[in-house]
N, C-alpha and C positions, 0 to 999 in steps of 0.2 A: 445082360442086364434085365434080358424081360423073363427069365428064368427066376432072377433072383427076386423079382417083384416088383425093382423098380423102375419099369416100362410097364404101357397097357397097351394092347393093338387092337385095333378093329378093323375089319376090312372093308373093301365095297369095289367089288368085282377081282381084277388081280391086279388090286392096289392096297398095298398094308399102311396103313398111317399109325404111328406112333406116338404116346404122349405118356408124361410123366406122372407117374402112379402118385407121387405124395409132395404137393407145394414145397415142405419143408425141403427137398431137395432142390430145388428151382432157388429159394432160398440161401441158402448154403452155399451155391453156385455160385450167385450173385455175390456175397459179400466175401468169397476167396478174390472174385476178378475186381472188386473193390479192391481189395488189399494189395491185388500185384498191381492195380493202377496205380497205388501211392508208391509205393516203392519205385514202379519205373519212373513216375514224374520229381522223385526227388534224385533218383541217380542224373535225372537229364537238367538236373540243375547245378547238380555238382561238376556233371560234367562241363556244363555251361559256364560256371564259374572257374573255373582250371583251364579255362583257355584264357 
């Protein structure tokens, strides 16, 4: 990922820390795991309603 640009590293001693080259990516992230939260809390209602 940090090849392709969307990591950044800096070091400080022989510790590498990493962070995310472009918000929009942080972004993005967040609103897939939004979408698979909807979808799990409505299958756990289906499910909840079928018993």
């Amino acid at each position: 990922m940090r090849q392709q640009g969307l990591l950044e590293t800096r070091r400080k001693g022989t510790t590498i820390f990493y962070s995310v080259s472009d918000s929009r990516i942080v972004e993005a992230c967040d609103l897939v795991r939004e979408c698979i939260g909807e979808r799990l809390r409505r299958a756990q209602l289906v499910l909840a309603a079928s018993r």
